[in-house]
N, C-alpha and C positions, 0 to 999 in steps of 0.2 A: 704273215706273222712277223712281227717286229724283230728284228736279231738283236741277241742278248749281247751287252756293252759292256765287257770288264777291263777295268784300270789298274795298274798296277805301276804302282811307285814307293820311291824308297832314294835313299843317299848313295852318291856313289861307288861303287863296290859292295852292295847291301846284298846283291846276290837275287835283281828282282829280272836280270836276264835268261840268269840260269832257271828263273820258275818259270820266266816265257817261254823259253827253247823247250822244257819238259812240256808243255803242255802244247806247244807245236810239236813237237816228236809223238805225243799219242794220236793227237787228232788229224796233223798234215794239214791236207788244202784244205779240209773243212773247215778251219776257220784262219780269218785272216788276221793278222797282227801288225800295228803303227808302231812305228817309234816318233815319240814325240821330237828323238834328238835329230830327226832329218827336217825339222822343222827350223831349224836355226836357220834366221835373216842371212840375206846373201849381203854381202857385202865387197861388192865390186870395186866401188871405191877407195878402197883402202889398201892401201900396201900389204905385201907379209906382213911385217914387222908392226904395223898398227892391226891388224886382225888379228896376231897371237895376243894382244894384250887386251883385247876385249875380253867385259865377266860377260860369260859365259852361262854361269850360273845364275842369273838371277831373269826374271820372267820375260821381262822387253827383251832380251835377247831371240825369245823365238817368236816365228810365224802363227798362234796360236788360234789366230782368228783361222788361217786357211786350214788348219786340223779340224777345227771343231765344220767348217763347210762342207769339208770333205767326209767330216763321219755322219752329218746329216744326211747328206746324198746317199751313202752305203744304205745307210737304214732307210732310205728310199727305194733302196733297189737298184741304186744307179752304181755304176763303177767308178773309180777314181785314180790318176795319177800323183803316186807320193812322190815330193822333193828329195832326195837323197844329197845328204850333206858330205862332205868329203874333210874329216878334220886333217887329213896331212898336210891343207893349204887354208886354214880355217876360214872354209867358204863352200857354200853350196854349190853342185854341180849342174852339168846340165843334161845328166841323166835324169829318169822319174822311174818309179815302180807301179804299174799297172795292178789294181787291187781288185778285184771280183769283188760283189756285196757274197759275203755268206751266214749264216745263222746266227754266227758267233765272232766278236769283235773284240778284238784286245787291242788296247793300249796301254805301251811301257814308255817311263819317263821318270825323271827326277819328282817333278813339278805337275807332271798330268794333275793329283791331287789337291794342287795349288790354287788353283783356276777353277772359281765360279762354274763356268759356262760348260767349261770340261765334267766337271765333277755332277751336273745336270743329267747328262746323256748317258753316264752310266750305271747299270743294275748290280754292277758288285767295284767295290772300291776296296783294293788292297794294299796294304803297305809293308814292306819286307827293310828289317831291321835288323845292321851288325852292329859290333863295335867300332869303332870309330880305327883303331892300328889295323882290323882285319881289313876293313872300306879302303884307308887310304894305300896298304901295300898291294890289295887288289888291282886299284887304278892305279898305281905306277908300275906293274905287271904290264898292264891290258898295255896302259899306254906309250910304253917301251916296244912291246913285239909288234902293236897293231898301227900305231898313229906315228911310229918314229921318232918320240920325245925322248929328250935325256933329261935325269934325273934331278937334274937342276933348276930345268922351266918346270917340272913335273911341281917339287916344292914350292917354287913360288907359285905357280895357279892356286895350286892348296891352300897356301898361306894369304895370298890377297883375295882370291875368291870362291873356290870351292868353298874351304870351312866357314866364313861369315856368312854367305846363304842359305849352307846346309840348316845353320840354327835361326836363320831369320824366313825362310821359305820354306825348305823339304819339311824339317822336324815337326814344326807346328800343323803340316797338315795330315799327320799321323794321328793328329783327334778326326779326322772326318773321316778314316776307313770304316768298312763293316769289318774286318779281318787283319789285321796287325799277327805277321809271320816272322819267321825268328831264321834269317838266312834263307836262300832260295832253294836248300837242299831238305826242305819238310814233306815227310811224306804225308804226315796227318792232312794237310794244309792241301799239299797236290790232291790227295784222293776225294774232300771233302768238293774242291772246286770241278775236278773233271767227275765228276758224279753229276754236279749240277749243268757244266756241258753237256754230258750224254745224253741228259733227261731234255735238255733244250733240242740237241740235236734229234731225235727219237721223235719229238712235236713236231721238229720240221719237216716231216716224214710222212706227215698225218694229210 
């Protein structure tokens, strides 16, 4: 049986982590979850100082061919080693996360929605949507306690690159969900989706 492929994206602080973590906290290892953001281009070559100043935001920046390779293999049955990216040195490591094929596949990302070839592979396409002061005081939260930024690189990233490809990339691919969610704290929205997990998982079963 084919495992079910859901996406989930949305703009920065839109709150599409906190839908992923609830739906890993009901289900656990049954099903396994990508982050598209560990996909981000290593960049060796470049100094600190020239890899903070890279967008970030915008599609070429990630590895998106080795995602979409990797989630063919799963759905093959095969396992896969994800990249994991390290933004306190904006450069991917050379650690990897070892991923089990299981029934049920989720990927989170800005841009999952973005991408053609992504948007292919999967059976429910989601998009979760804040306001724009809730998103960016989010991520300069996150990215104070967890990445080490100060509040100064925080606003220009914002200002040169988050917000121009939020509206030129994330925003517009909020026409191609099946399910357009209002914050990642919906319960209507959780229950409707792990309903339709269950029932996948249940099949797998069979």
């Amino acid at each position: 049986m084919r495992p079910l492929m859901i996406g989930i994206a949305g703009g920065t602080g839109s709150g599409k982590s906190t839908f992923t973590d609830h739906l890993k906290g009901i289900f656990g290892d049954r099903i396994a979850v990508l982050y598209h953001d560990n996909y981000y281009r290593r960049n060796d070559a470049l100094s600190m100082e020239e890899r903070a100043k890279l967008n970030y935001d915008h599609p070429d920046a990630l590895e998106t061919d080795l995602l979409v390779e990797q989630l063919k293999k799963l759905r093959e049955g095969q396992p896969v080693d994800s990249p994991v990216y390290d933004f306190t040195v904006h450069n991917r490591s050379d650690q990897v996360i070892h991923i089990e094929p299981r029934p049920v596949i989720i990927v989170e990302g800005i841009l999952v929605l973005a991408e053609p070839e992504l948007r292919e592979l999967f059976d429910i396409k989601i998009y979760v949507e804040a306001d724009a002061d809730e998103r960016i005081l989010r991520r300069a939260i996150r990215d104070m306690k967890e990445r080490g930024r100060d509040i100064e690189g925080i606003a220009r990233q914002y200002l040169d690159s988050v917000k121009p490809m939020h509206y030129l990339f994330v925003e517009p691919s909020r026409s191609k969900a099946d399910l357009v969610i209002n914050g990642g704290l919906n319960p209507i929205a959780l229950d409707l989706v792990a309903a339709k997990i269950r029932d996948t998982l249940s099949q797998s079963k069979d």
